[in-house]
C-alpha positions as semicolon CSV with decimal commas, in nm:
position;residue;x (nm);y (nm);z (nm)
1;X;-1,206;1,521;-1,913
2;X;-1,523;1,457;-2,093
3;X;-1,775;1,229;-1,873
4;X;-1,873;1,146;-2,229
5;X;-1,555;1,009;-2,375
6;X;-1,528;0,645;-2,367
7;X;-1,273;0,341;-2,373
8;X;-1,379;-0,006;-2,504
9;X;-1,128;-0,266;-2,469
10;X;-1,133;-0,621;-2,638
11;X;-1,014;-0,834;-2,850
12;X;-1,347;-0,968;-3,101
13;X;-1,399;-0,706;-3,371
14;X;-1,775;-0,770;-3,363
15;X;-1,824;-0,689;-2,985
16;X;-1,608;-0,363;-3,032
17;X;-1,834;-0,262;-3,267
18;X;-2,136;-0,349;-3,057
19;X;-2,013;-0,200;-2,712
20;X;-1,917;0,142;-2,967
21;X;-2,298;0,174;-3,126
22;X;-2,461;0,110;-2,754
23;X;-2,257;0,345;-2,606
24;X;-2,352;0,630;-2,915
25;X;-2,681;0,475;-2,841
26;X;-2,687;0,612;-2,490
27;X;-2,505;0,942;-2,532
28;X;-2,210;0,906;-2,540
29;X;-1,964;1,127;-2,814
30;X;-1,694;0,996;-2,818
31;X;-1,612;0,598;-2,836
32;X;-1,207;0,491;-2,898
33;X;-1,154;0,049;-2,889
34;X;-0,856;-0,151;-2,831
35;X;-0,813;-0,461;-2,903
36;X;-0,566;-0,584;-2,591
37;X;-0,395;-0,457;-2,283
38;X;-0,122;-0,293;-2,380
39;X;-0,269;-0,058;-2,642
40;X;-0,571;-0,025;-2,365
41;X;-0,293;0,138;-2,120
42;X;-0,095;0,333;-2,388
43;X;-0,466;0,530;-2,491
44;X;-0,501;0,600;-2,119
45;X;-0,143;0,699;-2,083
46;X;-0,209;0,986;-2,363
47;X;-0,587;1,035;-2,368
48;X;-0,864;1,085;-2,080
49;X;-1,182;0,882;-2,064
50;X;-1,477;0,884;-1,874
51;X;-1,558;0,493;-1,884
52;X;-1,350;0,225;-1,981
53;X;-1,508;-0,092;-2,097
54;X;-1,265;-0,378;-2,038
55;X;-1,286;-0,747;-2,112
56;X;-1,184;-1,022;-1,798
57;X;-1,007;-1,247;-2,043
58;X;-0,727;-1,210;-2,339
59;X;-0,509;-1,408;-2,510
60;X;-0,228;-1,237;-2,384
61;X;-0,101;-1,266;-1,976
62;X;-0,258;-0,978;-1,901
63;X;-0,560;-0,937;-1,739
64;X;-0,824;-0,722;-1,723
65;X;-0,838;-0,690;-1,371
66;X;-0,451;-0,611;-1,389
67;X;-0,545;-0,305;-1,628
68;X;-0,814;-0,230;-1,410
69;X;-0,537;-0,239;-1,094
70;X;-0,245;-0,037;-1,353
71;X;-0,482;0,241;-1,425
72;X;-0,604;0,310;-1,082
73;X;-0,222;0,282;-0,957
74;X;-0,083;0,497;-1,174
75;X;-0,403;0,705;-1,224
76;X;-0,443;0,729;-1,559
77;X;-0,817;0,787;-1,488
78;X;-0,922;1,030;-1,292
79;X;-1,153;0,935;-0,930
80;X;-1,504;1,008;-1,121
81;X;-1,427;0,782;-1,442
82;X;-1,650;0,460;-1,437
83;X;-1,456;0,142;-1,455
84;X;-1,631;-0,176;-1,599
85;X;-1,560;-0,505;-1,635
86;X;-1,659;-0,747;-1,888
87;X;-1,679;-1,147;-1,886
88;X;-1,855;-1,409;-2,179
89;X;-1,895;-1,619;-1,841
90;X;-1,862;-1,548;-1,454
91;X;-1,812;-1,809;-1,207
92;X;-1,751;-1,753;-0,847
93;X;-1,375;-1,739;-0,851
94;X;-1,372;-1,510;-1,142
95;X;-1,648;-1,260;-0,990
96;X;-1,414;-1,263;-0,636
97;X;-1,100;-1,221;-0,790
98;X;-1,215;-0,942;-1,036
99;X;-1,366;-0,784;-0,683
100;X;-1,025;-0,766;-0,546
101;X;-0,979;-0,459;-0,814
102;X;-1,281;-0,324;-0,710
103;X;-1,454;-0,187;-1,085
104;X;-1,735;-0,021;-1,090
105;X;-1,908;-0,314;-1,253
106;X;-1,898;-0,668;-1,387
107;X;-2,107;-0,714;-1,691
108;X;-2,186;-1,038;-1,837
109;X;-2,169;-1,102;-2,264
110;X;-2,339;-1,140;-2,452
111;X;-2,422;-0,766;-2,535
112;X;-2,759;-0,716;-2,548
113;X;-2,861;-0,333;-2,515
114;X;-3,130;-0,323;-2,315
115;X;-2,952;-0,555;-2,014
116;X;-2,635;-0,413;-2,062
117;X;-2,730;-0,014;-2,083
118;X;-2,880;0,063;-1,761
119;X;-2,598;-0,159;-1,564
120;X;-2,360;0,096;-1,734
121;X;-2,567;0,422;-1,648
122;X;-2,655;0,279;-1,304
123;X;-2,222;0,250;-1,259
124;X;-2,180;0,609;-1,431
125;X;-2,449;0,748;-1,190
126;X;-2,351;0,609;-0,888
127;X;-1,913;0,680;-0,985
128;X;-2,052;1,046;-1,018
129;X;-2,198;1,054;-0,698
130;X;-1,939;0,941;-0,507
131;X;-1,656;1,135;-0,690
132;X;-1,555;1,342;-0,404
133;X;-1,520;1,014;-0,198
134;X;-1,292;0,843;-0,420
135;X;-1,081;1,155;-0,511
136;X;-1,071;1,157;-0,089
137;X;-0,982;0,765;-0,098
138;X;-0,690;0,810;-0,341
139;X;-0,548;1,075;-0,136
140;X;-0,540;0,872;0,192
141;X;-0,785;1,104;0,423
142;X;-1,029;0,919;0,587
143;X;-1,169;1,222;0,774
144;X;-1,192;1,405;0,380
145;X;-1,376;1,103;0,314
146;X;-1,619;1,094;0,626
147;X;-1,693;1,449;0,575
148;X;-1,805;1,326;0,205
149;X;-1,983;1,098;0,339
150;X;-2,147;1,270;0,532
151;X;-2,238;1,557;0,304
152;X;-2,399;1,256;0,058
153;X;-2,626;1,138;0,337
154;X;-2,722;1,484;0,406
155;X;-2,814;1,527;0,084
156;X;-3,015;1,198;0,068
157;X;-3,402;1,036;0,162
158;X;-3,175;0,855;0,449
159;X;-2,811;0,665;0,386
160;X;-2,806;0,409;0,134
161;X;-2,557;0,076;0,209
162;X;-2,268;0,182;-0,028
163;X;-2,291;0,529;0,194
164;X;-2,266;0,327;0,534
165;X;-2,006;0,107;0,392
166;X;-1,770;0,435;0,318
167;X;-1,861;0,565;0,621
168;X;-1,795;0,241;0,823
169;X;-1,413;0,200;0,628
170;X;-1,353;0,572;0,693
171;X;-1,422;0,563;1,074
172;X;-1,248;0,191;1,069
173;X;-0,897;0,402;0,944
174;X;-1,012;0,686;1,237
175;X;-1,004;0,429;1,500
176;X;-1,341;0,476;1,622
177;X;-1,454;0,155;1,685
178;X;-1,745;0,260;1,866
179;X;-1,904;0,459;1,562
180;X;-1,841;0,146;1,388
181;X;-2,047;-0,082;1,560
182;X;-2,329;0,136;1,569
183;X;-2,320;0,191;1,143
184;X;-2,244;-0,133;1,088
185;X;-2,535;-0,242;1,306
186;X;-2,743;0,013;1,139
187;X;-2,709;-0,095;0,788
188;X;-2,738;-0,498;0,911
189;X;-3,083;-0,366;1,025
190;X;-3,121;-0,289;0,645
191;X;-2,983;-0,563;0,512
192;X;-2,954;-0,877;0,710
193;X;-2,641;-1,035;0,551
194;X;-2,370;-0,778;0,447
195;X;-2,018;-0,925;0,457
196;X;-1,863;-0,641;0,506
197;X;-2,003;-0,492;0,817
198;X;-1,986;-0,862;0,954
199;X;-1,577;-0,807;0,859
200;X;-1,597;-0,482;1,062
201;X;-1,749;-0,611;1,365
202;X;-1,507;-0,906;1,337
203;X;-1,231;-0,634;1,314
204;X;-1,373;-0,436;1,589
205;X;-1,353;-0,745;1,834
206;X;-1,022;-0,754;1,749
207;X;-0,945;-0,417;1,826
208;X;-1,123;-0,436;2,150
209;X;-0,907;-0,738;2,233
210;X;-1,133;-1,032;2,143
211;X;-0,904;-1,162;1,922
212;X;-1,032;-1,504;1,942
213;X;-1,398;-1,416;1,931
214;X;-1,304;-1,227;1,531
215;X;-1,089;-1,580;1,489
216;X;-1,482;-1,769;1,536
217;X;-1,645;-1,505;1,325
218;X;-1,380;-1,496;1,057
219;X;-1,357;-1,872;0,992
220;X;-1,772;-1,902;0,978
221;X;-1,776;-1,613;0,685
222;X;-1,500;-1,751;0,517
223;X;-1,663;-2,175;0,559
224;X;-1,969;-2,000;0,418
225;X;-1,806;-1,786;0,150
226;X;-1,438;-1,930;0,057
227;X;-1,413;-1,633;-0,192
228;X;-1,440;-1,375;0,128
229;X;-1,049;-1,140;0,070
230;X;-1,135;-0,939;0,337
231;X;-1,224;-1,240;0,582
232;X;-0,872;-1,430;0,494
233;X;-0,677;-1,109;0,512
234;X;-0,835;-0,995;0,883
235;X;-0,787;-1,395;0,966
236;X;-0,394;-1,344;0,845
237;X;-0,346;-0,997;1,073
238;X;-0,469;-1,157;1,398
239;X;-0,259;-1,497;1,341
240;X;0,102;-1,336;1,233
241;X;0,033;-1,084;1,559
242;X;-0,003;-1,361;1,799
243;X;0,268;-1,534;1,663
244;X;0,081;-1,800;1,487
245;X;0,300;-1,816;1,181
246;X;0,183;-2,136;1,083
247;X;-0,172;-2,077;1,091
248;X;-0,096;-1,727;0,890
249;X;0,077;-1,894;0,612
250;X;-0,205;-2,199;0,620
251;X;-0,452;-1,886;0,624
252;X;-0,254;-1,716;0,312
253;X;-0,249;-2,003;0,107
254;X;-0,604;-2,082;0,126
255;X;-0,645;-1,696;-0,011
256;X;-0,391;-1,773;-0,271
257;X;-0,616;-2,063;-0,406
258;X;-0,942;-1,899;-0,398
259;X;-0,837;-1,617;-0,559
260;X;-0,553;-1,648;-0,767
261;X;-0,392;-1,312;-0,763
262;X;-0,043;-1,176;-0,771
263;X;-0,045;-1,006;-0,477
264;X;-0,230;-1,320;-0,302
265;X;0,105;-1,527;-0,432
266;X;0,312;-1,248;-0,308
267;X;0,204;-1,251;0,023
268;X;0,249;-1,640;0,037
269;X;0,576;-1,601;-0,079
270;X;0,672;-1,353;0,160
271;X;0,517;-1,520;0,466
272;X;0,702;-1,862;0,370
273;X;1,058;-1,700;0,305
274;X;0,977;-1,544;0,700
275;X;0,898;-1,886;0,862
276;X;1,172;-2,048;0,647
277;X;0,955;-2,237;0,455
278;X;1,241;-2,177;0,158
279;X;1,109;-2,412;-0,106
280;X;0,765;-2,282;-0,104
281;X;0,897;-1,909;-0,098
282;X;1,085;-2,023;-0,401
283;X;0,817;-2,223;-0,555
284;X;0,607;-1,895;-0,501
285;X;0,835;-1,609;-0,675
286;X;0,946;-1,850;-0,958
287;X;0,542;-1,875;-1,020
288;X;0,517;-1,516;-1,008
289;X;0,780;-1,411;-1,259
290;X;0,669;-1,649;-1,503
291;X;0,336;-1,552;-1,515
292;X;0,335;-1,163;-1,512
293;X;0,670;-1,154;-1,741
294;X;0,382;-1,090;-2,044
295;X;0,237;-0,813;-1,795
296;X;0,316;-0,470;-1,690
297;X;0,202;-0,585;-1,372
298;X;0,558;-0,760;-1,322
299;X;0,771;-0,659;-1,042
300;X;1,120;-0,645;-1,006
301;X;1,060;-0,704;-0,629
302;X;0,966;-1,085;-0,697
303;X;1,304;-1,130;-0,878
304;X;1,462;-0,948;-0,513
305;X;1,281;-1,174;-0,346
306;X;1,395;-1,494;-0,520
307;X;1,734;-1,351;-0,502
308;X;1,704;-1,322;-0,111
309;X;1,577;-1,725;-0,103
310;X;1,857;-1,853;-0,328
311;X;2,125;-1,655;-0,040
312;X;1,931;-1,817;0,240
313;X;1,927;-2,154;0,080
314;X;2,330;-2,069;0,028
315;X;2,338;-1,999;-0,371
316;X;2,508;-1,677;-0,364
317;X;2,637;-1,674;-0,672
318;X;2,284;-1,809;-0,838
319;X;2,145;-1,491;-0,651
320;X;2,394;-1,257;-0,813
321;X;2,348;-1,417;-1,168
322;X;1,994;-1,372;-1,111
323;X;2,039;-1,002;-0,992
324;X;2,238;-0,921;-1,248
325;X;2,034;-1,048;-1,566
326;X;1,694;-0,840;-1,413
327;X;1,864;-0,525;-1,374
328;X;1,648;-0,380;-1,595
329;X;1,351;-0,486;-1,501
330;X;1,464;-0,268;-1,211
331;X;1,561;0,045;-1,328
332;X;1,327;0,284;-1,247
333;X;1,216;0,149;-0,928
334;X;1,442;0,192;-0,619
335;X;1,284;-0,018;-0,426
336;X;1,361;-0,330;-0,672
337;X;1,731;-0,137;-0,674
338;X;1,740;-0,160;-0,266
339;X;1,639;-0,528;-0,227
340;X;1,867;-0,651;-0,514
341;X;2,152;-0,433;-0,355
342;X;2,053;-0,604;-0,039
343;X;2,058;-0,943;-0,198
344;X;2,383;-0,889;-0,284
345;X;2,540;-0,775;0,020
346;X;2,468;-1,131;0,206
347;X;2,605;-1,276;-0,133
348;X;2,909;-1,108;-0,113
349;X;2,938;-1,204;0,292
350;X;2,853;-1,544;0,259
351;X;3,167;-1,516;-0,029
352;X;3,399;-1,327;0,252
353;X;3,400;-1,010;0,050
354;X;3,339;-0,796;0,370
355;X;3,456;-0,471;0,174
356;X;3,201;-0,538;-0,123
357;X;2,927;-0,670;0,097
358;X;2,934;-0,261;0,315
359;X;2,960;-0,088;-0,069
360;X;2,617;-0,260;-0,170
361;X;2,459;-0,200;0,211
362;X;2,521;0,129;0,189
363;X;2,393;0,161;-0,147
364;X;2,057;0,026;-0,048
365;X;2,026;0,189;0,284
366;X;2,086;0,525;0,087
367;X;1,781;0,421;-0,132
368;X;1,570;0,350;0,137
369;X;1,637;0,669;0,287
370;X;1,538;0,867;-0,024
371;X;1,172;0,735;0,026
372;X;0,968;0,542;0,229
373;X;0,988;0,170;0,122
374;X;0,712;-0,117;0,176
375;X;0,797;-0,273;0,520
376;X;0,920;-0,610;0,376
377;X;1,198;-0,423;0,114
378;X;1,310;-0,208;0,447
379;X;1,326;-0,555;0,694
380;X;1,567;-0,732;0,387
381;X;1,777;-0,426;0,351
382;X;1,846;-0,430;0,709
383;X;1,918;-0,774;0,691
384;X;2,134;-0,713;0,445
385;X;2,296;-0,435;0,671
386;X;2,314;-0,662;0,947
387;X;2,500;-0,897;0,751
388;X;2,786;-0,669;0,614
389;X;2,840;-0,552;0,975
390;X;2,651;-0,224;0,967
391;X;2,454;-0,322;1,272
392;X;2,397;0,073;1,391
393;X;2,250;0,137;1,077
394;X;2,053;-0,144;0,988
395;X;1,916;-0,095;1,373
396;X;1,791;0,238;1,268
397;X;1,630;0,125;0,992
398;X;1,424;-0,159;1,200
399;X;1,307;0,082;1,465
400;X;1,241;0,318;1,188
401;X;1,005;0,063;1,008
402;X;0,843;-0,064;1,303
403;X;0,780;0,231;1,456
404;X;0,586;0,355;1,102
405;X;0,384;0,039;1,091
406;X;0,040;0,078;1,132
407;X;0,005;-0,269;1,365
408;X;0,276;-0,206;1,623
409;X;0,359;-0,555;1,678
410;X;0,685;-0,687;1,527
411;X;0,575;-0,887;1,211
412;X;0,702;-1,206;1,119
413;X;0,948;-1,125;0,896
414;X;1,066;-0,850;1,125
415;X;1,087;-1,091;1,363
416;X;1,316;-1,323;1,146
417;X;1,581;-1,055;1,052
418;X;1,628;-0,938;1,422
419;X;1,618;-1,286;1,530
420;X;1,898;-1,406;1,263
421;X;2,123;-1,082;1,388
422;X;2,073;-1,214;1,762
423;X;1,827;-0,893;1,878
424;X;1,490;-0,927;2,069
425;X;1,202;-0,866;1,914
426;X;1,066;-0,698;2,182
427;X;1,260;-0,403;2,226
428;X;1,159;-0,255;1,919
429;X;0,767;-0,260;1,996
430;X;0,620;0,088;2,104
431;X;0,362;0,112;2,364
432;X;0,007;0,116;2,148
433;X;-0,199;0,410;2,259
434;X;-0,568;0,350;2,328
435;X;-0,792;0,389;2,025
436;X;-0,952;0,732;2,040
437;X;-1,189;0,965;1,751
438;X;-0,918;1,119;1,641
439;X;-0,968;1,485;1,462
440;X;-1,074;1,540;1,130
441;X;-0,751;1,566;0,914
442;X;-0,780;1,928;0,850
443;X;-0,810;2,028;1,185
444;X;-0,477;1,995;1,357
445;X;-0,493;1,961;1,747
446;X;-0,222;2,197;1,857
447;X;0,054;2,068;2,130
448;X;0,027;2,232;2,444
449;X;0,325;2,445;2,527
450;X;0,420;2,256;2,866
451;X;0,429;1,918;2,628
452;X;0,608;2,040;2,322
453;X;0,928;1,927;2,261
454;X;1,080;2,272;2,239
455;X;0,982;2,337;2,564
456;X;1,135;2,056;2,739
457;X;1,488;2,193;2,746
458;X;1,778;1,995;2,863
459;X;1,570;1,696;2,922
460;X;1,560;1,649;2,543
461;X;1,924;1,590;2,522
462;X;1,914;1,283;2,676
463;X;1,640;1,172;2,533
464;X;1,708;0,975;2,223
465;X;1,678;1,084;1,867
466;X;1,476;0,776;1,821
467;X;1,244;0,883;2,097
468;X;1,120;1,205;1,902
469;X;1,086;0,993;1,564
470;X;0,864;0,740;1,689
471;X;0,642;0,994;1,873
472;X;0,622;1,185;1,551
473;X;0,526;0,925;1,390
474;X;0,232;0,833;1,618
475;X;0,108;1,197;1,593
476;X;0,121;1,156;1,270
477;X;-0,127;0,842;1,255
478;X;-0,370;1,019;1,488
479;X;-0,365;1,335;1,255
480;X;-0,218;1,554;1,496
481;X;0,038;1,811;1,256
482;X;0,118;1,996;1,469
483;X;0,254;1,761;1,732
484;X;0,419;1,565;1,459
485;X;0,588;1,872;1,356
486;X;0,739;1,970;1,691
487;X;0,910;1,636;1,747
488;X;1,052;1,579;1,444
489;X;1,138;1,946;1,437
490;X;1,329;1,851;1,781
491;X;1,499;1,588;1,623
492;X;1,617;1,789;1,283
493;X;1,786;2,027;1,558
494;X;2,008;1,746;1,712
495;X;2,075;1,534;1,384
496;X;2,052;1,752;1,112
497;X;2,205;1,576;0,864
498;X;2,113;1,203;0,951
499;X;1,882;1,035;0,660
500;X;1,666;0,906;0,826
501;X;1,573;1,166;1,048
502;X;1,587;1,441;0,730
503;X;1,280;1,124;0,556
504;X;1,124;1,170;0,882
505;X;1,075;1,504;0,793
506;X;0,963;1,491;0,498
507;X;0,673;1,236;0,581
508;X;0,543;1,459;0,838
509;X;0,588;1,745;0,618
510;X;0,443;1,624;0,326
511;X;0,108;1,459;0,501
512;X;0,098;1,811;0,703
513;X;0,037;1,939;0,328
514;X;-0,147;1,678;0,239
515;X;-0,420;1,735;0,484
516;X;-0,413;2,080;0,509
517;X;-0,297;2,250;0,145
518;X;-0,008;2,353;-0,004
519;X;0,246;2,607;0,234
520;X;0,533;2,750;0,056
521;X;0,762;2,753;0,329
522;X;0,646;2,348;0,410
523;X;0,728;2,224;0,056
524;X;1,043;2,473;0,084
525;X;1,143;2,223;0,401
526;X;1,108;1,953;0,177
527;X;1,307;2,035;-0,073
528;X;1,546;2,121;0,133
529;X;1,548;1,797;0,317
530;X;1,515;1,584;0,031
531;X;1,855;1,777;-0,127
532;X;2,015;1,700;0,155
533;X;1,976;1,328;0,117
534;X;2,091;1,392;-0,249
535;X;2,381;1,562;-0,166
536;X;2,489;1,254;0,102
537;X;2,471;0,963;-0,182
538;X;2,780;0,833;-0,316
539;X;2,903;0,914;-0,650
540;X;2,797;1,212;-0,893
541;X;2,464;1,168;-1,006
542;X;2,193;1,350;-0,845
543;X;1,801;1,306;-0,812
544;X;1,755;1,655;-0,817
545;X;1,993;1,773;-0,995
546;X;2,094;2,145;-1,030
547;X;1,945;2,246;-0,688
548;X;2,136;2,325;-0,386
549;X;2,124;2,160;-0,033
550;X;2,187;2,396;0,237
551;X;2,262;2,286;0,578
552;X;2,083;2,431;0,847
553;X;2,169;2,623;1,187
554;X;1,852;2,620;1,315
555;X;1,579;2,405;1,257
556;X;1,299;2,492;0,993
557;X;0,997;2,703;1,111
């Protein structure tokens, strides 16, 4: 990719041509326009640019914050390309929401050259700088990033704020609340009003166990600044893990109005449907479809989640309708497939199809078990498990979820499926261990021989398979490979064939890799777990098709 190679996207002829000569004018070789969205995306989709110019506001549904948030998602820019934003006006609620996506920049219009060109060198600068940590960022390593970081400062006079904010979200992800007081402190001693170390000092009080002291702090930043995400989202956390679902939803809605995003609306929606709030769950995903139908933003998992309403509300057969006529929306995305699947499970039990209800549970637990779905598409296939009468599996599948969650407490919407299938919520928490430094990602600590599973013997066979997943999967969370490897090892040697322990597997595998480089005989394990799964889903299609699943004898080294 050429640093020099540049995108501008909008759609008055006159300020193409005006954004194109200033950005010749400062060096740039190479300037391509677009005059909406969707051309925008397909030139990213084919070509590689170093800075995309992008205006707030078109005539179409689509936003430029929602090709900002495409184009990061699906990365068709790389971590060092500069991302900038462009508005004719900017009031409060458009500066916050267009924060959410977090661009590089947002530049006001008119364009005048010698305003607008150092904003856009000072973004290009300061995106090259902090390549590594972005690259680091996208990849999910904190401890990659802190060592970036790190290196920056080193490099530096002294740390600048953007460095101690990095470092402060990096050590936030680490757990080490300590170190986070003390940078956060630091750079208020810089700066006397910074919103986002005052967020991580609310969030470290929480973590400590002052819940209700971060409650105080939270609701002052966000009476002072009602455009504060962070502050809302923080405020949200602490409410649904007390149990406070009203106060949660109140707290999500307020969001929703400041800053009118999809995924603000989504999480309204979501929270309502869980505290049976029906109507406003509906009111909520009806919004959503019609207003990002013009955008490739939409989601097939809104039109899941209306269908899962309309079967609570007792409209199975408007759920099915409504299934059925967005099935293509969700064809490439098996997590839309799951929920709809799901959806109509509980339609067919409601109709006293029991046989139909089990053939579309299955089918969605077998596409959750391919992947790793978000929490809220695992709790509704469950449900829909539950429903059909596949309570062993759809058990699984909650403890599997919870136990993978990074706040241990059962969630609200947990809460409602085991509730509506007459389980306690309690006996699927885990006991929380205390927040430690954990090690840098690429240095595993190594399981002691006296602790690993292997070495337990006969114990381990009456321990439960369960047992070994969720203690993989808090190894896993404190970066300890290693550890995470043994038990789920363990587990592969009594269940070798069960789904969800095979995913397990292929979590722990994969972040192993992730955090540590590519191993042949790792990604070999993967493969072969992942064809595994293939081989146990119905019918004769195949994700990966033309490669063999072998069963093992032993469990993978």
């Amino acid at each position: 990719m050429s640093p020099r190679t540049a995108l501008v996207v909008d759609e008055q002829a006159l300020v193409r041509k005006a954004l194109k000569d200033l950005l010749h004018s400062i060096g740039f070789e190479t300037v391509q326009t677009a005059q909406d969205p969707l051309r925008a995306i397909q030139m990213m989709e084919s070509e590689t640019f170093g800075l995309v110019l992008c205006e707030v506001r078109f005539r179409s549904r689509m936003t430029g914050c929602e090709v900002l948030e495409y184009a990061r998602a699906r990365r068709l820019i790389a971590p060092s390309a500069t991302f900038v934003l462009l508005a004719a006006a900017a009031d409060r609620s458009l500066v916050a929401t267009s924060r959410e996506w977090q661009p590089d920049a947002l530049l006001l219009k008119p364009v005048v050259p010698a305003m607008m060109a150092p904003r856009i060198d000072q973004a290009l600068q300061r995106r090259a700088a902090f390549a590594p940590v972005h690259e680091a960022s996208q990849q999910g390593n904190p401890a990659r990033v802190l060592d970036c970081v790190d290196q920056l400062i080193e490099q530096s006079n002294g740390p600048t704020l953007e460095m101690l904010r990095w470092r402060t979200q990096s050590l936030l992800d680490l757990g080490r609340v300590e170190q986070v007081r003390d940078v956060c402190n630091q750079a208020l001693g810089i700066k006397a009003s910074l919103p986002w170390a005052e967020l991580a000092l609310a969030r470290c009080d929480h973590e400590d166990g002052r819940s209700e002291q971060a409650c105080e702090q939270l609701g002052r930043m966000v009476r002072l600044n009602p455009y504060l995400g962070g502050a809302y989202d923080l405020l949200v956390e602490i409410h649904q893990q007390a149990g406070r679902a009203t106060q949660a939803l109140e707290v999500a809605q307020a969001a929703a109005s400041a800053l009118a995003t999809a995924r603000r609306l989504r999480t309204v929606g979501e929270m309502a449907y869980a505290k049976g709030d029906l109507a406003l769950a509906e009111s909520c995903y009806v919004d959503l479809i019609q207003t990002t139908s013009g955008s490739l933003t939409r989601s097939g998992l809104d039109v899941g989640m209306l269908g899962q309403v309309l079967v609570t509300q007792g409209q199975a057969e408007k759920a099915i309708q409504l299934v059925a006529r967005s099935s293509a929306r969700m064809a490439d995305d098996p997590d839309s497939q799951a929920l709809a699947a799901a959806v109509i499970a509980q339609a067919h039990t409601a109709r006293g199809d029991g046989e139909a209800a089990q053939d579309f549970a299955r089918k969605a637990l077998t596409l959750t078990a391919t992947h790793s779905p978000p929490q809220a598409v695992a709790m509704l296939v469950a449900q829909g498990a539950f429903a059909a009468g596949l309570k062993d599996e759809a058990t699984a599948l909650v403890r599997e979820t919870i136990a993978a969650a990074p706040i241990t407490a059962v969630g609200a919407l947990a809460r409602k499926v085991l509730a509506d299938a007459g389980l306690k919520p309690e006996a699927f928490t885990r006991a929380t261990p205390p927040l430690a430094p954990a090690p840098p990602a690429r240095i595993a600590q190594p399981v002691s021989e006296a602790s690993s599973p292997a070495a337990q013997g006969q114990g381990d066979r009456e321990r439960p398979v369960s047992a070994d997943l969720d203690a993989a999967i808090d190894a896993l969370h404190q970066a300890r490979f290693d550890e995470a490897r043994a038990h789920v090892d363990q587990a592969l040697r009594r269940l070798p064939a069960n789904p969800l322990v095979l995913m397990t597997a292929v979590q722990v595998y994969m972040m192993s890799m992730h955090a540590r480089g590519f191993d042949p005989d790792t990604a070999r394990e993967v493969r072969r777990c992942l064809g595994e799964v293939d081989r146990q889903i119905p019918g004769t299609q195949r994700v990966f098709a033309g490669r063999a699943s072998t069963s093992p004898s032993t469990s993978p080294v």
